[in-house]
C-alpha positions in Angstrom: -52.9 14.0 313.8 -49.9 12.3 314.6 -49.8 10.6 311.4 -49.5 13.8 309.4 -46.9 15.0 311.5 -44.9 11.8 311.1 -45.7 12.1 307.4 -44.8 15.3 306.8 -41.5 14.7 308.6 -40.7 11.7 306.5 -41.4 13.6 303.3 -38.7 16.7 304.4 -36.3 14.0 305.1 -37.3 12.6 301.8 -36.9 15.6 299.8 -33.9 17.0 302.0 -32.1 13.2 301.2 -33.1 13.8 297.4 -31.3 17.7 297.7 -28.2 16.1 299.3 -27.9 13.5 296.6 -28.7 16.5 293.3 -25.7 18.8 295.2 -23.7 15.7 295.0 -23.9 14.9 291.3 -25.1 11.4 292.7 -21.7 10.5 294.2 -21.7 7.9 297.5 -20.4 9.7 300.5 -17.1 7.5 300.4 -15.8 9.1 297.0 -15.8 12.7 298.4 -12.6 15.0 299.0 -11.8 15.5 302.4 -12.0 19.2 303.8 -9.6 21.6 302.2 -6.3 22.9 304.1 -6.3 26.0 305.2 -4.7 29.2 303.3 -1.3 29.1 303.1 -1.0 25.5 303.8 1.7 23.3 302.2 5.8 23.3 301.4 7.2 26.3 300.2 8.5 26.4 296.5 12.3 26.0 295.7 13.9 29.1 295.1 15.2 27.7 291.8 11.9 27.6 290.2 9.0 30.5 290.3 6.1 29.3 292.3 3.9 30.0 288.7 5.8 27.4 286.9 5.3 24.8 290.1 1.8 25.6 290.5 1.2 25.3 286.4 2.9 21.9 286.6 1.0 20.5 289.8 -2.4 21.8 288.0 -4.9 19.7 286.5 -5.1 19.9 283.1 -8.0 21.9 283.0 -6.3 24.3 284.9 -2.9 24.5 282.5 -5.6 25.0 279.7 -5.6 28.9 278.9 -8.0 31.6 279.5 -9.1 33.5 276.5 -12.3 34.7 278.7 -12.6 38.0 280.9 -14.6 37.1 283.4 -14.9 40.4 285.0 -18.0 42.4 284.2 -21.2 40.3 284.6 -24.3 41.3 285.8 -24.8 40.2 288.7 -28.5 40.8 289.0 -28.7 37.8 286.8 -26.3 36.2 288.6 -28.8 36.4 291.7 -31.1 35.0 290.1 -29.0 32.2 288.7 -27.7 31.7 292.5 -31.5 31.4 293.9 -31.9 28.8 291.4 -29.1 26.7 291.0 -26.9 27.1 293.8 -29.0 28.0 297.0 -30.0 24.3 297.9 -26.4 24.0 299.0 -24.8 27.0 299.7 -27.4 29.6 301.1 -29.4 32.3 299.6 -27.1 34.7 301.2 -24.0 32.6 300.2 -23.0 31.8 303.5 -22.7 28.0 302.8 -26.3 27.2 304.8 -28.5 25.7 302.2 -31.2 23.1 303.1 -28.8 20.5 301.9 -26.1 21.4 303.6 -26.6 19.2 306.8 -25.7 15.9 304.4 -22.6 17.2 302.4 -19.3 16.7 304.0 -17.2 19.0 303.2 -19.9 21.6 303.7 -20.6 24.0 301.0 -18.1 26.6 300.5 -19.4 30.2 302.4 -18.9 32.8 300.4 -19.3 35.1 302.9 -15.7 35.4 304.2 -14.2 36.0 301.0 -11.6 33.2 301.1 -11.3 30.7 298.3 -8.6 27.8 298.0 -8.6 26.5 294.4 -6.0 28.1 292.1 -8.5 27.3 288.6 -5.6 28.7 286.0 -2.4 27.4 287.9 -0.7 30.9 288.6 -0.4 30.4 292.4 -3.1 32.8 293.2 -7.1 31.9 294.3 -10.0 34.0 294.2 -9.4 35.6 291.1 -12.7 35.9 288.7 -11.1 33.1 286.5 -10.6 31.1 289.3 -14.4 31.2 290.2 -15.7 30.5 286.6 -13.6 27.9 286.2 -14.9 25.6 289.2 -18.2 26.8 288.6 -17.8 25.6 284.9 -15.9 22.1 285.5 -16.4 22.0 289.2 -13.7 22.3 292.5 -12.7 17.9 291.9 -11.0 19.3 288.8 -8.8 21.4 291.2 -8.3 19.3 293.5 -11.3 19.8 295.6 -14.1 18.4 296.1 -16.7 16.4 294.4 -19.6 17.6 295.9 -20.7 20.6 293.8 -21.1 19.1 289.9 -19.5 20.8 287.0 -21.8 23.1 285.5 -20.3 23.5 281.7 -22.8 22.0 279.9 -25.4 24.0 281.8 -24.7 27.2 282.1 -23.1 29.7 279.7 -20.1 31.8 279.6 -22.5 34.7 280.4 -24.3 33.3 283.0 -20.8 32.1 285.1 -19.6 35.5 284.2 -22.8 36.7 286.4 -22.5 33.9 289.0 -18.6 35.1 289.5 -20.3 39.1 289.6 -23.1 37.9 292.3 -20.8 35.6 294.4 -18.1 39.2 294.5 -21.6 40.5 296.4 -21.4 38.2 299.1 -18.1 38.8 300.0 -18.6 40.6 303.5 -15.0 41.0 304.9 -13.9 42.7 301.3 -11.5 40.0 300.7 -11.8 39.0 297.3 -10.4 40.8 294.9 -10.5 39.8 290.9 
């Protein structure tokens, strides 16, 4: 008997090793971003230029690309049921950042719980906005500056189906702070 309880132990570790490493995109733990600063953080912009044009020329160039998508509107029944399958592992089946990989990713999944988010996806010095979402859902938060942990998802899912992830993740927002 104790043989199948240390086997069965070594396969979870297995398969919760193998989780860690898919959320990753298969990048070694020395590449990752560090944790995010906290809302608000960083210098203040000079009054002689509008923090727009200073946020548009610290973007990434993804981010200074435009947006010729509404991303308002999805269904986020869909989006559920894109969430239980793609993004759960890592960040919870109720979004709170708690999936079964989350013990192995540093930074931890983002919970979207709170309602807080900190990357600024089309460069006009506001976060949280749909765009914003869809945007690191689409090329992932390294190409905001975040980080690496969570793999673009472009070439996977459509422009529907982020439009329904954005709708879904606006239901798990339990202080009513996001806004879009």
């Amino acid at each position: 008997m104790a043989r199948n309880d240390a086997s069965s132990r070594w396969i979870a570790g297995a398969a919760l090793a193998l989780a860690a490493f898919a959320c990753s995109g298969g990048e070694p733990d020395a590449q990752r971003s560090p944790v995010l600063p906290p809302v608000g953080a960083g210098a203040p912009a000079p009054p002689e230029r509008a923090p727009a044009d200073i946020a548009l020329g610290a973007a990434s160039d993804i981010a200074r690309e435009p947006n010729d998508v509404d991303w308002s509107g999805g269904d986020a029944a869909h989006g559920q049921r894109l969430f239980a399958e793609h993004c759960a592992i890592c960040h919870g089946g109720g979004g709170a950042g708690d999936g079964i990989a989350t013990p192995a990713l540093n930074p931890k999944p983002r919970d979207f719980t709170d309602g807080r988010f900190y990357l600024d996806g089309d460069a006009n010095n506001r976060t949280g906005e749909d765009v914003d979402l869809a945007r690191v859902i689409q090329f992932g938060p390294a190409a905001f500056g975040g980080s690496n942990s969570m793999t673009p998802w472009k070439d996977s899912l459509s422009e529907a189906d982020v439009r329904d992830l954005v709708a879904h993740i606006r239901t798990l927002d339990h202080a009513g702070a996001t806004g879009g």
